[in-house]
C-alpha positions in Angstrom: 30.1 54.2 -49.4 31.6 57.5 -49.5 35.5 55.9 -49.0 34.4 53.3 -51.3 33.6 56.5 -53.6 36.8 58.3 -53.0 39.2 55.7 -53.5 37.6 54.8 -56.9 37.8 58.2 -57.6 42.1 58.7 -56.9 41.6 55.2 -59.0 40.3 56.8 -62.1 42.3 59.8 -61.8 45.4 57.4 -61.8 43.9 56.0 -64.7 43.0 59.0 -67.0 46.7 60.3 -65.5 48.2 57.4 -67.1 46.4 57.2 -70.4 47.2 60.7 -70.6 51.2 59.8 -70.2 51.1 57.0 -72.3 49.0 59.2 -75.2 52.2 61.8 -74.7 54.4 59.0 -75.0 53.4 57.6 -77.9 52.8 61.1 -79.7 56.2 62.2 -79.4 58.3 59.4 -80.0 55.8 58.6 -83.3 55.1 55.1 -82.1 51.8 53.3 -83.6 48.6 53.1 -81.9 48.9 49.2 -81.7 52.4 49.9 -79.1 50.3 52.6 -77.3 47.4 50.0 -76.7 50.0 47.4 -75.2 51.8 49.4 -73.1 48.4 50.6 -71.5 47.4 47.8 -70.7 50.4 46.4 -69.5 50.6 49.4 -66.8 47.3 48.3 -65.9 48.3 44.6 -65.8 51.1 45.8 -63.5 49.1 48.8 -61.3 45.6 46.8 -60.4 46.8 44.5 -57.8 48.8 47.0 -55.9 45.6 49.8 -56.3 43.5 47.0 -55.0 46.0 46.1 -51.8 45.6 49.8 -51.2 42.1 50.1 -50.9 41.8 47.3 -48.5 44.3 48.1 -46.4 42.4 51.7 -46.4 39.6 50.1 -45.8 40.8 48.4 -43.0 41.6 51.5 -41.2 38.4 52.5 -41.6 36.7 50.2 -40.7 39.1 49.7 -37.8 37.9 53.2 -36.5 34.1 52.6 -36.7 34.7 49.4 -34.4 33.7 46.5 -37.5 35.9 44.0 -36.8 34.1 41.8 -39.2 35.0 44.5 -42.0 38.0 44.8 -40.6 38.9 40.9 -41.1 37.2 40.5 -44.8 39.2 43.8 -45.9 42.7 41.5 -44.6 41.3 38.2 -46.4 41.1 40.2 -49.6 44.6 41.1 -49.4 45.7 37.5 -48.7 43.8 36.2 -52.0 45.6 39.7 -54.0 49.1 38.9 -52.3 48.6 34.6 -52.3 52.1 34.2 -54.1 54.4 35.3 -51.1 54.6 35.7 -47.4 52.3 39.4 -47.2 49.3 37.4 -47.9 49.7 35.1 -45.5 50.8 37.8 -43.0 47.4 39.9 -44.2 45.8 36.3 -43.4 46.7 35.9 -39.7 45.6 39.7 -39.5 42.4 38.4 -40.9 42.4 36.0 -37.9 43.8 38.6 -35.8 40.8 40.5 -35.5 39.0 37.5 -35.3 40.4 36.5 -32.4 41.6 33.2 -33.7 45.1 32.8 -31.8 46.2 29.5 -33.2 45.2 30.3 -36.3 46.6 34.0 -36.7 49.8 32.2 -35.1 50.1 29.7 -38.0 49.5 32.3 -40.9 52.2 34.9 -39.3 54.5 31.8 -39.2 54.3 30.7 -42.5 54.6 34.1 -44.3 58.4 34.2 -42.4 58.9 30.8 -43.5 57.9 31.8 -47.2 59.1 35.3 -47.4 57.6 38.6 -47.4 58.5 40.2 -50.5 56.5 43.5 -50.3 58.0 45.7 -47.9 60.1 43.9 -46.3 62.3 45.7 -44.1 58.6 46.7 -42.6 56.9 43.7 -42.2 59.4 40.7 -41.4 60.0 42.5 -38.0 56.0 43.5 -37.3 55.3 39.8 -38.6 57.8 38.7 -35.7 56.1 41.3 -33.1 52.7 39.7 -34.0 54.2 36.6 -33.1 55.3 38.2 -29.6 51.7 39.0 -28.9 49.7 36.2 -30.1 52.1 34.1 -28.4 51.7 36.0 -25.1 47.7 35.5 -25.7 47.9 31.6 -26.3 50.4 31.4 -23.2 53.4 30.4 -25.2 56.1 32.5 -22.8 59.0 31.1 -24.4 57.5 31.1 -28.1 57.6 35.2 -27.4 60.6 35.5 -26.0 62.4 33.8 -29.0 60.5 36.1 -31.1 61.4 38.7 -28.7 65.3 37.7 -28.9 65.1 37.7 -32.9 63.8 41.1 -33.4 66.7 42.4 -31.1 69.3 40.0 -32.4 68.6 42.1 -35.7 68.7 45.4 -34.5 72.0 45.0 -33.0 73.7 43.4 -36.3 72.6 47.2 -38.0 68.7 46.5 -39.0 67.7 49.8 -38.2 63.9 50.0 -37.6 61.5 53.3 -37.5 60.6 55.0 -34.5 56.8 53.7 -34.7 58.0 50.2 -34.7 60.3 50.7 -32.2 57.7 51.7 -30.0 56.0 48.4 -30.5 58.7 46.5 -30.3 59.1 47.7 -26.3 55.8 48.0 -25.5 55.4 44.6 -26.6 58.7 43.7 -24.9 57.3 45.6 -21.4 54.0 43.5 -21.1 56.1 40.3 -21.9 58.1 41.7 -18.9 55.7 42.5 -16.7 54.1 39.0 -17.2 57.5 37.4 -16.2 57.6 39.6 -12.4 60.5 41.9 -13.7 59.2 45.5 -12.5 61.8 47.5 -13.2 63.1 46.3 -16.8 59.5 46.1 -17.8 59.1 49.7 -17.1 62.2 50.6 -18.9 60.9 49.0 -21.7 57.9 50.5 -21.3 59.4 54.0 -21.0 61.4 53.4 -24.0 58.3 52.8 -26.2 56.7 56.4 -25.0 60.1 58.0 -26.1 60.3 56.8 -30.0 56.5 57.6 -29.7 54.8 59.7 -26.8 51.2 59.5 -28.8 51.9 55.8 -29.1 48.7 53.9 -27.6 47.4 50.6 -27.6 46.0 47.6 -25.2 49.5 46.7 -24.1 49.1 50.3 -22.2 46.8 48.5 -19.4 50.0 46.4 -18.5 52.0 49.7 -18.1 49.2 50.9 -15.9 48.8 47.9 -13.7 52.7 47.9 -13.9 52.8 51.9 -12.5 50.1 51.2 -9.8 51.9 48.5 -8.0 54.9 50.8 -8.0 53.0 53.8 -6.3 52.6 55.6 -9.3 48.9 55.6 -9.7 48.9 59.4 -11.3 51.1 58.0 -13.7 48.6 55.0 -14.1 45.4 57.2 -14.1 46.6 59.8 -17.2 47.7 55.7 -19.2 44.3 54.8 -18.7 42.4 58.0 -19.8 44.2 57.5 -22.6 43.7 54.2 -23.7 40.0 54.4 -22.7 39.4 57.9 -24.7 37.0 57.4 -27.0 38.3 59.4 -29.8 41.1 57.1 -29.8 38.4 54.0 -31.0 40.8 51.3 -30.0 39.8 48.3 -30.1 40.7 45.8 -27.5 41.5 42.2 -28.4 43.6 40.5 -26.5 42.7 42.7 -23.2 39.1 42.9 -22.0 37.9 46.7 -21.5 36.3 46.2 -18.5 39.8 45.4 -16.9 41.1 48.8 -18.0 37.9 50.4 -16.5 37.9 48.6 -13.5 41.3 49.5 -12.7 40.7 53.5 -13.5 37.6 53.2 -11.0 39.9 51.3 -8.5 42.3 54.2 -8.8 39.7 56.6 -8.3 
């Protein structure tokens, strides 16, 4: 209730912040009343969708945090119904099933919003659409499905589309547990190293494959500081496609 409150609160301050711009407006350039009334509203017309995709996707941090997965998956289907007329709402759908942990469904909503287009930030999310393809790929067993996807995302960044640093670091820690799952040690944990370095506080589930990866090379110190990590509670991450219980077995087998 109280984000509910404060995000309907930076909403009516946008409002009474645009009234107040459009009252200026109108005032100084000695337009009528009647043009005043239309442009408001058409601002509104324009601004409620977007307000509304950002309260859900707030939301959906939240709720992320306090572990409601259920939350977490009805704040995503929101955004698919506010963002139905191009590819983001069917990405926000396969997040939807995402944190349901329907693979084959996630899969087909993440394929489709390529195949239609993501117009909303889209030098953002056409290559995290293509890195959730990498990992719900890797959790339906589809090898080869990732590694295209894999492929793609680098086929891009080497013909000069640049991606930030925090995507970067998903992109090869993504790329280190699809190595690690194909027996290749020492590229995986290249990858894997190159992931910490666009983004040392970078943590996430695909961290239990860099710790199972550093204790069969000998480097269960290494290992044992990965896992701490990932299983910190303040971090409140919330494992999907890895069970917990793996991650704390292997700390406890470390010792």
């Amino acid at each position: 209730m109280r984000l509910k409150g404060t995000v309907l609160f930076i909403l009516a301050l946008s409002l009474i912040a645009l009234f107040v711009a459009v009252v200026l407006f109108t005032l100084f350039s000695g337009a009528s009343l009647w043009l005043y009334a239309i442009i408001y509203f058409v601002l509104i017309f324009l601004w409620y969708k977007p307000v509304l995709v950002f309260y859900h996707s707030f939301r959906a941090g939240h709720m992320l945090k306090q572990g409601d997965l259920e939350g977490v998956s009805l704040s995503y289907q929101h955004i698919a119904r506010l963002k139905r007329n191009e590819g983001y709402g069917d990405y926000a759908q396969g997040l939807a099933y995402y944190y349901q942990r329907d693979w084959h469904k996630a899969k087909a909503a993440f394929e489709r919003a390529l195949e239609r287009g993501i117009k909303t930030q889209k030098k953002t999310m056409e290559p995290l659409t293509r890195m959730a393809l990498m990992a719900v790929n890797m959790q339906l067993g589809k090898k080869r499905e990732a590694m295209q996807w894999m492929n793609e995302i680098e086929e891009q960044m080497n013909t000069g589309n640049h991606l930030s640093s925090k995507l970067l670091a998903l992109f090869y820690t993504l790329k280190g547990e699809w190595l690690y799952h194909q027996g290749q040690q020492g590229e995986s944990e290249k990858a894997f190293e190159l992931a910490h370095a666009h983004d040392a506080d970078l943590i996430g589930e695909e961290a239990y494959y860099y710790a199972k990866l550093l204790v069969e090379l000998g480097k269960e110190a290494q290992a044992k500081r990965v896992l701490k990590r990932l299983l910190d509670p303040q971090n409140k991450w919330e494992f999907l496609r890895v069970d917990r219980k793996q991650a704390e077995k292997l700390l406890q087998t470390i010792g």
